[in-house]
NULOMAR-271335 format. One record per residue (C-alpha): residue number from 0; residue in three letters; chain; x, y, z. Coordinates in Angstrom, 3 decimals. Example, Ala and Ser with C-alpha at 12.3 -4.5 7.8 and 13.67 -1.06 7.14 Angstrom:
BEGIN
+-----+-----+-------+----------+----------+----------+
!   n ! res ! chain !       c1 !       c2 !       c3 !
+-----+-----+-------+----------+----------+----------+
!   0 ! ALA !     A !   12.300 !   -4.500 !    7.800 !
!   1 ! SER !     A !   13.670 !   -1.060 !    7.140 !
+-----+-----+-------+----------+----------+----------+
// end
This chain:
BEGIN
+-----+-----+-------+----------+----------+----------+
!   n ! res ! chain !       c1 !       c2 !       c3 !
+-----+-----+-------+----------+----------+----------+
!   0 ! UNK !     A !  -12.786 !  151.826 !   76.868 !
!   1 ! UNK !     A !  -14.701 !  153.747 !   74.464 !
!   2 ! UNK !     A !  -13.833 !  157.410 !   73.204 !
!   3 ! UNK !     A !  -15.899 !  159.595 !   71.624 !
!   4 ! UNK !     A !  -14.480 !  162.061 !   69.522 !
!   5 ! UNK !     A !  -15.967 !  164.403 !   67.332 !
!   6 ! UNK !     A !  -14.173 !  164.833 !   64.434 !
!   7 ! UNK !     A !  -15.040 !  168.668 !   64.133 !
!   8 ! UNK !     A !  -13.679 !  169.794 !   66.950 !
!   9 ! UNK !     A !  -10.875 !  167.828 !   67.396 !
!  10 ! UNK !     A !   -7.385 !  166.853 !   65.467 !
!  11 ! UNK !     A !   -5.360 !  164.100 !   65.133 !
!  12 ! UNK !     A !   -3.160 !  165.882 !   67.699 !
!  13 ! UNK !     A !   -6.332 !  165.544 !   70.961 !
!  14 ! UNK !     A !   -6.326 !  161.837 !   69.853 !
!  15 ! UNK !     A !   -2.920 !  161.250 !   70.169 !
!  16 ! UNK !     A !   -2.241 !  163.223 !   73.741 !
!  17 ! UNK !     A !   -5.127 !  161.393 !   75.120 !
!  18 ! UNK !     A !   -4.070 !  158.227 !   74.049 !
!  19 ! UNK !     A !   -0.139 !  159.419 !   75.325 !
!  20 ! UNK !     A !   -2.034 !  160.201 !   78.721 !
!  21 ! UNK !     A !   -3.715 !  156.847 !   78.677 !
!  22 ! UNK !     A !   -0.998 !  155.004 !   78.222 !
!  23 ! UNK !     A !    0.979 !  156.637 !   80.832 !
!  24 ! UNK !     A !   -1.499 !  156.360 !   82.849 !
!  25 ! UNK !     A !   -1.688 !  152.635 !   82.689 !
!  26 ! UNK !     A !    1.900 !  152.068 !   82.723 !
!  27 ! UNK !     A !    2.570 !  153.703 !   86.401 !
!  28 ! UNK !     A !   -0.727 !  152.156 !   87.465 !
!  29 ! UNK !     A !   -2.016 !  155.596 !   88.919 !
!  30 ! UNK !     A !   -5.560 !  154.394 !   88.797 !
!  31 ! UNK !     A !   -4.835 !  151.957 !   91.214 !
!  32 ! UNK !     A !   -3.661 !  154.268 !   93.876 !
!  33 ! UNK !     A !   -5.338 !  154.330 !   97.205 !
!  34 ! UNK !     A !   -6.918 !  157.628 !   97.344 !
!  35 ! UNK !     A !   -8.998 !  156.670 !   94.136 !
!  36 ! UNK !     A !  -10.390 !  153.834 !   96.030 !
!  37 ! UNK !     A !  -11.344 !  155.441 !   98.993 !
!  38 ! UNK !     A !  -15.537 !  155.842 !   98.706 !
!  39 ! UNK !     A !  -16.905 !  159.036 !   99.345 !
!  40 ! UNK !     A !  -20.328 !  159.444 !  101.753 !
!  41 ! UNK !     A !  -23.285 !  159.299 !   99.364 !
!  42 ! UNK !     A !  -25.626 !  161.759 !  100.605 !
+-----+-----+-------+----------+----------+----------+
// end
């Protein structure tokens, strides 16, 4: 996984809560949850 931050705009702070979220994230598996795998009617 790529990020791409721009340094202007954000601080070391936004890198480390996304990287916090990520990591929880991947810990409880909550990508892997049914309703993320459900697909959705392309139209």
């Amino acid at each position: 996984m790529r990020f791409g931050f721009a340094p202007l705009y954000n601080s070391h702070l936004d890198a480390w809560s996304a990287a916090t979220a990520l990591s929880q994230i991947l810990a409880t598996r909550a990508w892997d949850k049914g309703h993320f795998r459900q697909r959705q009617t392309v139209t």
